[in-house]
VEXMARSE-868720 format. One line per field, with one value per residue (C-alpha): residue number from 0; residue in one letter; x, y, z. Coordinates in pm, 1 decimal, padded with zeros to 6 digits. Last residue first. Layout:
REM residues N
gukol = c(NUM;...)
semi = c(a;...)
px = c(X;...)
py = c(Y;...)
pz = c(Z;...)
***
This chain:
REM residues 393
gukol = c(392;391;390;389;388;387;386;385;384;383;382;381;380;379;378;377;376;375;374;373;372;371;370;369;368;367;366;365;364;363;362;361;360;359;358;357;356;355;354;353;352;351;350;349;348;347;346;345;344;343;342;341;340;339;338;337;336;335;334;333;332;331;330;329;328;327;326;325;324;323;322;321;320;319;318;317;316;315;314;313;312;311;310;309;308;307;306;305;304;303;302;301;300;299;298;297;296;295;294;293;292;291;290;289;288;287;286;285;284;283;282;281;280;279;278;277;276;275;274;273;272;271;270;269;268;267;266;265;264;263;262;261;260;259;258;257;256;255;254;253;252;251;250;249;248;247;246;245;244;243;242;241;240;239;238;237;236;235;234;233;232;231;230;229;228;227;226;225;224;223;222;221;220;219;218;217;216;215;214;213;212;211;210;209;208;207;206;205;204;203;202;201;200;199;198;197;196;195;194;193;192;191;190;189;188;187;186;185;184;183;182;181;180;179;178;177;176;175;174;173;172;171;170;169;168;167;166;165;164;163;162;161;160;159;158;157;156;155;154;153;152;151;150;149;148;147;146;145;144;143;142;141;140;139;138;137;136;135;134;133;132;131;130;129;128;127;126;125;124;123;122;121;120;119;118;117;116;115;114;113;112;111;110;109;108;107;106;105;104;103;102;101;100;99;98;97;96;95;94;93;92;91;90;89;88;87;86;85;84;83;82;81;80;79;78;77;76;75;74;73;72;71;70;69;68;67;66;65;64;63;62;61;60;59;58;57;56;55;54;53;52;51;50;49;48;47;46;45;44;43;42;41;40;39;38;37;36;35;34;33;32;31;30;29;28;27;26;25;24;23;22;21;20;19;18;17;16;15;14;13;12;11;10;9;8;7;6;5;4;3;2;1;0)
semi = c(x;x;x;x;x;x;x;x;x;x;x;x;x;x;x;x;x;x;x;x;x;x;x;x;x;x;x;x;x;x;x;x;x;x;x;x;x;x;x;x;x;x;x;x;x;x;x;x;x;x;x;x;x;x;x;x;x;x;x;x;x;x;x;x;x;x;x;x;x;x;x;x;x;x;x;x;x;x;x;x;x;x;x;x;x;x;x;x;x;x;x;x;x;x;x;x;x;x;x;x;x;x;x;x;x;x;x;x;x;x;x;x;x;x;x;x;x;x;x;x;x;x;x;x;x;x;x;x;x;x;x;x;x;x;x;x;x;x;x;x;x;x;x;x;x;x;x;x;x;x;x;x;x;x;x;x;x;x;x;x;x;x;x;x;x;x;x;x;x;x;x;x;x;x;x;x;x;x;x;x;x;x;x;x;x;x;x;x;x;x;x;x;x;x;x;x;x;x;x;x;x;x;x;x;x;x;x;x;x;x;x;x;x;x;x;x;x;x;x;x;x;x;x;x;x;x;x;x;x;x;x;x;x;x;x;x;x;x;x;x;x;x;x;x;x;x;x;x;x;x;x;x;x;x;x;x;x;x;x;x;x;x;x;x;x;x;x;x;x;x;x;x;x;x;x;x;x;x;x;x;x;x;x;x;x;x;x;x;x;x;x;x;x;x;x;x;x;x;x;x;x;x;x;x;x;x;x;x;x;x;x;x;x;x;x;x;x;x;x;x;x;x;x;x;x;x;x;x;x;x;x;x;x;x;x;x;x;x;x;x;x;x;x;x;x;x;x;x;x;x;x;x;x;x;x;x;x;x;x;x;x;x;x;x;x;x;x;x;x;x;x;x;x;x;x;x;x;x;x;x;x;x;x;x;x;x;x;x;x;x;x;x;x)
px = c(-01333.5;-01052.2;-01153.2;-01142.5;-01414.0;-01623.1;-01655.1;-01777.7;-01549.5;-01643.7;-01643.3;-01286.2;-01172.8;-01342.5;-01171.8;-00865.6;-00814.5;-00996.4;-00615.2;-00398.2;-00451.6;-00122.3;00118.4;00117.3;00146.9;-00178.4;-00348.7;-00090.2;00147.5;-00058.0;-00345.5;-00161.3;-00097.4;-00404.6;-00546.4;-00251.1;-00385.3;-00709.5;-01013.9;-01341.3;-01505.3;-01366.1;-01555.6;-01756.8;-02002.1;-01925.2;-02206.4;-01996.0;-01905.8;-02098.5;-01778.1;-01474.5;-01599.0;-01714.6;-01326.2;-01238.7;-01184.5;-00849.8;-00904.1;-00606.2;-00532.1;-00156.8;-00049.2;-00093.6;00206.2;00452.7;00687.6;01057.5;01269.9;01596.3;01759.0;02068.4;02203.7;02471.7;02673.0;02711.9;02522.6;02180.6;01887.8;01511.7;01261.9;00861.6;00574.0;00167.5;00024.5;-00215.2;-00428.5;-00621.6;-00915.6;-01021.8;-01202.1;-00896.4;-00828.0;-00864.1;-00621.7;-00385.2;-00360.2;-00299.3;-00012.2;00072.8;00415.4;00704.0;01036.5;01277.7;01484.3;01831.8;02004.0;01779.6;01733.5;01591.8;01197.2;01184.5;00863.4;00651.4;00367.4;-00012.4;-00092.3;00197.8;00319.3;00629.7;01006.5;01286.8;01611.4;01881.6;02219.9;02277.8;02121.4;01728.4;01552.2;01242.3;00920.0;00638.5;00278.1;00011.1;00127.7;00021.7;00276.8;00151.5;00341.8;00508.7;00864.7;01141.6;01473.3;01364.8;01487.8;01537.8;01690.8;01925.3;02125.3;02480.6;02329.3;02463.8;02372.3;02010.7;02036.2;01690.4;01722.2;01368.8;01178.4;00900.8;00621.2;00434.6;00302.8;00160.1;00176.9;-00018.8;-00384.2;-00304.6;-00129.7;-00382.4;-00634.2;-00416.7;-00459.2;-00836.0;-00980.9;-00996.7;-00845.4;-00548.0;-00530.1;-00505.7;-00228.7;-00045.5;-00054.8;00029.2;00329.6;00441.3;00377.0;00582.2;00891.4;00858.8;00868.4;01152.5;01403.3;01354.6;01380.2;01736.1;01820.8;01766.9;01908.5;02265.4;02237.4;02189.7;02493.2;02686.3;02593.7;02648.9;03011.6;02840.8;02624.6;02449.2;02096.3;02093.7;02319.4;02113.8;01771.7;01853.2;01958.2;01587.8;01389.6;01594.5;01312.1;01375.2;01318.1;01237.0;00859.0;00834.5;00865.2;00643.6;00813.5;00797.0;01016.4;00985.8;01299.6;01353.3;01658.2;01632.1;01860.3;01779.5;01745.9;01355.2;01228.1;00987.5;00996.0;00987.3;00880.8;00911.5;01270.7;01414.0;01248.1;01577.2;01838.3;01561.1;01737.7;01465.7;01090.1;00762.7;00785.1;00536.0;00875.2;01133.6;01411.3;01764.9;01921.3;02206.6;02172.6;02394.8;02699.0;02632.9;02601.1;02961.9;02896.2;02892.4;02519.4;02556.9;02851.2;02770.2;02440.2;02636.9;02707.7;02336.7;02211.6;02574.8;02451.1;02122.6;02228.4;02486.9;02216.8;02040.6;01654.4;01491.0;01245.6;01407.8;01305.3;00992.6;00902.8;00546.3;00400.2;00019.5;-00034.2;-00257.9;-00497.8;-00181.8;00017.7;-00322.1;-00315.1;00036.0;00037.6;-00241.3;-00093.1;00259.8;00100.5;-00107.7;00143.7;00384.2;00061.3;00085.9;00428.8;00504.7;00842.7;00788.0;00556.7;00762.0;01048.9;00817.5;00881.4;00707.1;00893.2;00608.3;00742.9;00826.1;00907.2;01161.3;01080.3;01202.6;01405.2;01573.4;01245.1;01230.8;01076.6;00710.7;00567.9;00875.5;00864.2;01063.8;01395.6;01522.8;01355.2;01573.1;01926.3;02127.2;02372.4;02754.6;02796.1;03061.1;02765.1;02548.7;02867.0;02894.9;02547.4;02397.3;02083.8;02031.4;01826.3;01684.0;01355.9;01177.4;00842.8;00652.3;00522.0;00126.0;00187.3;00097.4;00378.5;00337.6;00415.1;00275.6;00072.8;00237.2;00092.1;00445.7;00605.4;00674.6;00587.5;00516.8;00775.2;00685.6;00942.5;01208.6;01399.7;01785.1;01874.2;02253.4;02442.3)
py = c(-01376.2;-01132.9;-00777.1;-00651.1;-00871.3;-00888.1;-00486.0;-00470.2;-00195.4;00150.8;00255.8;00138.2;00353.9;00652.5;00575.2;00498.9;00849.8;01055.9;00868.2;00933.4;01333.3;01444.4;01176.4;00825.2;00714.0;00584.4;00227.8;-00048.5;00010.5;00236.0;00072.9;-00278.8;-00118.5;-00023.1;-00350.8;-00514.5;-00268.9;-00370.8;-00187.1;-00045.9;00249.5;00562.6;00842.6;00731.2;00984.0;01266.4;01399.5;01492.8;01150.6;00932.1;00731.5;00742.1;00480.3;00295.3;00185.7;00338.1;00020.2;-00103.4;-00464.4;-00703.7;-00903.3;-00741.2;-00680.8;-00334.8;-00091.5;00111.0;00315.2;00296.9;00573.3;00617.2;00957.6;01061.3;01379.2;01442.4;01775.4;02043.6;02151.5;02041.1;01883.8;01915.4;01610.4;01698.8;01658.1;01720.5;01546.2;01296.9;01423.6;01307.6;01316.0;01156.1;00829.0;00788.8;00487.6;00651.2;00886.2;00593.9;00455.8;00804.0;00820.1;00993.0;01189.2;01080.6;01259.7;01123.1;01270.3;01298.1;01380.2;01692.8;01766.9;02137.6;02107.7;02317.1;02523.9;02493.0;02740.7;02704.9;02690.4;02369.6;02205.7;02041.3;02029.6;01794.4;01877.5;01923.1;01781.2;01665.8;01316.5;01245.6;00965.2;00891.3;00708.6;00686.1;00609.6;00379.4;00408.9;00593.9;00896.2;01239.9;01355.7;01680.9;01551.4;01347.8;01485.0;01749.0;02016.5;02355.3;02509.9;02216.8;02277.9;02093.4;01817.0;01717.2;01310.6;01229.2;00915.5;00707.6;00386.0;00279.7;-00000.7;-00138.8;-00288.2;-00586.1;-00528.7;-00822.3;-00589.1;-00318.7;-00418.7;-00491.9;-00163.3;00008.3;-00068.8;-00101.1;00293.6;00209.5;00499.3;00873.7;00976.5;01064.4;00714.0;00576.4;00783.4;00731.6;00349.1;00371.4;00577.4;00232.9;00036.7;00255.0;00221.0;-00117.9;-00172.7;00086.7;-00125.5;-00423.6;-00241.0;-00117.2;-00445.0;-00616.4;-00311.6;-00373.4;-00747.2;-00677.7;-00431.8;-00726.1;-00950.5;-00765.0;-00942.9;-01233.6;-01115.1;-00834.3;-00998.4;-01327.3;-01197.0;-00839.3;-00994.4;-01255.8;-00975.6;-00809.3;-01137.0;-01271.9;-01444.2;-01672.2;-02017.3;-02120.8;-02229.9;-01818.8;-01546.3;-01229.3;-00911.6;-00856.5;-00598.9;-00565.7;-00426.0;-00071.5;00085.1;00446.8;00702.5;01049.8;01317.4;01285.1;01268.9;01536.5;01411.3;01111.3;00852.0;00495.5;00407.4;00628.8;00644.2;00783.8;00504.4;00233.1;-00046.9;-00300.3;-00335.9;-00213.3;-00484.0;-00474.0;-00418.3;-00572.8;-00344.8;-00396.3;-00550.2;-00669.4;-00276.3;-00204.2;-00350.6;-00192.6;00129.3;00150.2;00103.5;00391.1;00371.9;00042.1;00080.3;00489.9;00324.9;00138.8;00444.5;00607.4;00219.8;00260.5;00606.5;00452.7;00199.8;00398.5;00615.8;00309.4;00382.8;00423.4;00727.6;01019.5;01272.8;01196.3;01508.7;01541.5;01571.2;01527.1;01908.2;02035.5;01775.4;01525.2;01747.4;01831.0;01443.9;01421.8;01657.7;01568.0;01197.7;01320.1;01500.3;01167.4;00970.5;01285.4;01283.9;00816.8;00787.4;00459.2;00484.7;00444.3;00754.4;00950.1;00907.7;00984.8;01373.8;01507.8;01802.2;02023.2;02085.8;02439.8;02476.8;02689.5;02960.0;02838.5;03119.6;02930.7;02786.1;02466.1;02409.6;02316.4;02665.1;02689.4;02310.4;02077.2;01948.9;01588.0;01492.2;01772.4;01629.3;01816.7;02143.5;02190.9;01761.9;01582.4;01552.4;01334.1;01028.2;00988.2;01050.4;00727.6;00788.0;00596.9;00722.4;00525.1;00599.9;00310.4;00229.5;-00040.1;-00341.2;-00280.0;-00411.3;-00087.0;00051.4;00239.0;00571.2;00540.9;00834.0;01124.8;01172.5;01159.1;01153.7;00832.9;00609.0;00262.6;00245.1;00202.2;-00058.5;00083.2;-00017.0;00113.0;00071.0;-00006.9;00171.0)
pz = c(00146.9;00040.7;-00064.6;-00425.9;-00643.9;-00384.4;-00369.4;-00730.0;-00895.3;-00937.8;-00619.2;-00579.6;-00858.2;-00707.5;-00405.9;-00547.1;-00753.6;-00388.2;-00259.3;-00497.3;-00484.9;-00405.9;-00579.6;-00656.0;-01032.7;-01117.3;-01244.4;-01268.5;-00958.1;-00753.1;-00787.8;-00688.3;-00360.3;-00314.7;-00364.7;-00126.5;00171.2;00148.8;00126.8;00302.9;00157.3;00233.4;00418.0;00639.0;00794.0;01008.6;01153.9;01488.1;01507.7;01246.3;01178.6;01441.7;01681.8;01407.8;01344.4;00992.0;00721.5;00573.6;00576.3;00638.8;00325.3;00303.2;00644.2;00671.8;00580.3;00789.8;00510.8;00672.4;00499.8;00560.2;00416.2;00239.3;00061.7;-00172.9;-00126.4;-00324.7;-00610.4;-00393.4;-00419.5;-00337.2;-00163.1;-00128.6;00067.7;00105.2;00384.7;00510.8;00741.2;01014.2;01055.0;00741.5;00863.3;01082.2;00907.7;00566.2;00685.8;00738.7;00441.2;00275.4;00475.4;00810.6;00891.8;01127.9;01103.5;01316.8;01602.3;01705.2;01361.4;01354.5;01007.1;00885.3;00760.6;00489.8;00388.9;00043.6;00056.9;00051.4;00453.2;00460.2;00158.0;00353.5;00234.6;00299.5;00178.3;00425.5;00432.4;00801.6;00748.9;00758.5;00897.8;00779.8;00989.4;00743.4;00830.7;00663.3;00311.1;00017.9;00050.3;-00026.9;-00314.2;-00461.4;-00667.7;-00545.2;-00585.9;-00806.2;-01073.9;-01212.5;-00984.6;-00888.3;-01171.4;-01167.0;-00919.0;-00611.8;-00547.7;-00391.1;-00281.0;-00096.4;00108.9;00148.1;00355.6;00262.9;00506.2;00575.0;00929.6;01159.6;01487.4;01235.9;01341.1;01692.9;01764.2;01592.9;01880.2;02131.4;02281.5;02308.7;02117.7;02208.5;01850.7;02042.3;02193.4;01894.5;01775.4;02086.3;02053.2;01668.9;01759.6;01982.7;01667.1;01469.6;01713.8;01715.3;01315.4;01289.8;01507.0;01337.7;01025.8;01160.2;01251.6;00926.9;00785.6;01021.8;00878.9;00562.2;00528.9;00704.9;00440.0;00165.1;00108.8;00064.8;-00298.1;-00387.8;-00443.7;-00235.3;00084.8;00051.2;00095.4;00275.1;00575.7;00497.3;00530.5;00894.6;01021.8;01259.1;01382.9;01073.7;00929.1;00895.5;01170.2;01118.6;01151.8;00788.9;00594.2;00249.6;00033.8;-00134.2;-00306.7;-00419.3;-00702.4;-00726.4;-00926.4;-01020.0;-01409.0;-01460.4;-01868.4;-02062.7;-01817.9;-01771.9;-01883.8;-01687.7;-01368.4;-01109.5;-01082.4;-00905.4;-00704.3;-00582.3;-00419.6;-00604.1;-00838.5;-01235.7;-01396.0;-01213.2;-00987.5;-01016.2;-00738.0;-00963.5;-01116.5;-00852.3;-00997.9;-01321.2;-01242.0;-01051.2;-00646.7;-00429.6;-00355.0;-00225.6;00014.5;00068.2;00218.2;00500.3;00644.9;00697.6;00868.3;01077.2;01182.7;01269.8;01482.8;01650.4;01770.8;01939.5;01906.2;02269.9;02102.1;02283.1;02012.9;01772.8;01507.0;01340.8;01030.3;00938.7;00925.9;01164.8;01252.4;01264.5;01431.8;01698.5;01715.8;01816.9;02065.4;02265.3;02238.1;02384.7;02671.2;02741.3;02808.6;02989.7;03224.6;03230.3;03272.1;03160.5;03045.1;02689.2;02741.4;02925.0;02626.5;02390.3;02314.7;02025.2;01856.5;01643.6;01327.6;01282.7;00928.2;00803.0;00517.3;00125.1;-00010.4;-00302.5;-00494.9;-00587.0;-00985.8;-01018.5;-01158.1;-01405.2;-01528.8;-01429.0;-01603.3;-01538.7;-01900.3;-02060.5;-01922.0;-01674.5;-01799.6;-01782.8;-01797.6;-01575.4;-01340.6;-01554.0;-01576.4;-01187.8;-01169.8;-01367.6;-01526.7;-01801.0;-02109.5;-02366.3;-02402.5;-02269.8;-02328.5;-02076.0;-02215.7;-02360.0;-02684.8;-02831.0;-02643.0;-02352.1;-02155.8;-01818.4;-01736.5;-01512.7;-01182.2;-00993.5;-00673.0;-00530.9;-00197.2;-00397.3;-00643.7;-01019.4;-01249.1;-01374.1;-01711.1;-01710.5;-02089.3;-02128.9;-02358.9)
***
């Protein structure tokens, strides 16, 4: 049997320590998982069990996420402008999720981006284990975290590549298209092309939220714009497949992403769930709008104003489910530090010391396994370490 060896993924769920070998190399413990072989069984494997206090419950309440409407603002109305900041930034007070309706972004776009993942995610084990993902990598095909951990295991399967919207030497920059071509093969092409696209798409749209978000902290509404025009992000394909007993497990277990901001796009099956005035709600999909919610990244921009939130994925016996997940990240030397327009108002001092984007990143590959509280983790971490030894000169 082959031994599916994961290497840690940048927006994920868990707390756990990394079990090791003396040697220091990641332990596996022999378990695959590969769905089309798990569901023939009555019951799901131990490590895929969570405990009684973490499990989903069945009578989850909905969610009202407040629906942002954007299509004033990408017209230039300057009232329905500021409407949609007001609303943002009370979201992001609030709760740090928000919906976006009539955002500009070609529906046929993102049904093809929703199709094309039944050609990966449909291939045997073995044929998508080509893009398998290196230890030490936070990009590739993961099949759950066997290999890593021995218990709390998520049911799901992800593949993540980098997006850029810088242009190289060459006259373009087609990163997520050679992505496919050089790890699946030719007859990816076509999937890399409609991703290529699709992050494309994603990258704009983010850096028209960061306008509103600036301007709903009262700053100059280019502000973030500028520092994310030169992103280097990650983009997600996440597959949940039904699951005998989804009562006692996960897709993707309690986090608060790391990132700057996260755009997902959600398919018909629900799943989605928000920590929200202590209790898990659902937030039902609305094939018209994405999701948008603020990362840890982010809140340390904001010097802590805004909030990033609490969030989880659960499955179902029935159906598999499917999201797109574009995670908006920094390019990677830029400095991660609060604008003084935000520090020392109302006696607020700073919060986070200043960082880069690459140095968190790293901490959450080699230090601690992202979840709810990986952000107060890297700031103590970062405090402890000489500044000149973690920002670029």
């Amino acid at each position: 049997m082959t031994i599916v060896r994961l290497a840690s993924t940048v927006a994920s769920s868990f707390s756990l320590p990394i079990e090791q070998t003396k040697e220091g190399r990641q332990k596996p413990d022999g378990l695959v998982f590969d769905a089309s072989v798990l569901q023939h069984r009555p019951d799901i494997p131990k490590q895929f069990i969570w405990p009684y206090g973490e499990r989903p419950s069945p009578d989850v309440p909905e969610l009202p996420v407040p629906l942002i409407d954007i299509g004033g603002f990408l017209s230039g109305d300057p009232l329905a402008s500021m409407e949609a900041s007001r609303l943002i930034g009370q979201a992001c007070r609030e709760v740090g999720f928000f919906l976006v309706v009539n955002h500009g972004i070609d529906e046929g776009l993102i049904s093809d981006a929703h199709r094309y993942m039944d050609s990966f995610f449909g291939l045997p084990l073995v044929e998508k284990q080509r893009a398998q993902r290196k230890v030490g990598e936070h990009c590739g095909y993961a099949s759950s975290f066997t290999g890593r951990f021995s218990s709390k295991l998520p049911w799901k399967e992800t593949l993540s590549f980098q997006y850029s919207p810088e242009t190289s030497s060459s006259s373009s920059n087609n990163i997520v298209e050679d992505y496919f071509t050089n790890t699946m093969g030719q007859d990816f092409r076509h999937s890399g092309r409609v991703y290529q696209d699709y992050c494309e798409a994603m990258s704009r749209l983010s850096l028209v939220i960061m306008e509103l978000l600036g301007m709903s902290l009262g700053l100059d509404r280019e502000r973030f714009r500028g520092f994310f025009e030169d992103n280097e992000s990650i983009m997600r394909l996440n597959y949940y497949p039904p699951c005998q007993r989804p009562d006692q497990t996960l897709g993707t277990g309690p986090h608060c992403d790391p990132t700057s901001l996260t755009i997902l796009h959600q398919d018909h099956v629900g799943g989605l769930q928000v920590f929200v005035d202590n209790e898990w709600r659902s937030v039902t999909p609305n094939f018209s709008a994405f999701v948008v919610n603020i990362g840890d990244t982010f809140m340390a921009l904001s010097n802590g104003i805004y909030k990033s939130c609490l969030h989880r994925a659960v499955v179902n016996s029935v159906r598999p489910r499917k999201s797109l997940a574009f995670f908006l990240c920094p390019k990677y030397d830029k400095v991660v530090s609060a604008p003084s327009e935000l520090v020392d108002v109302h006696g607020r001092p700073r919060i986070y010391p200043d960082f880069t984007w690459t140095t968190f990143l790293e901490f959450t590959q080699k230090h601690y396994r992202a979840d709810m509280n990986t952000l107060r983790a890297f700031t103590n971490w970062l405090r402890q370490n000489k500044p000149s030894e973690l920002l670029p000169e």
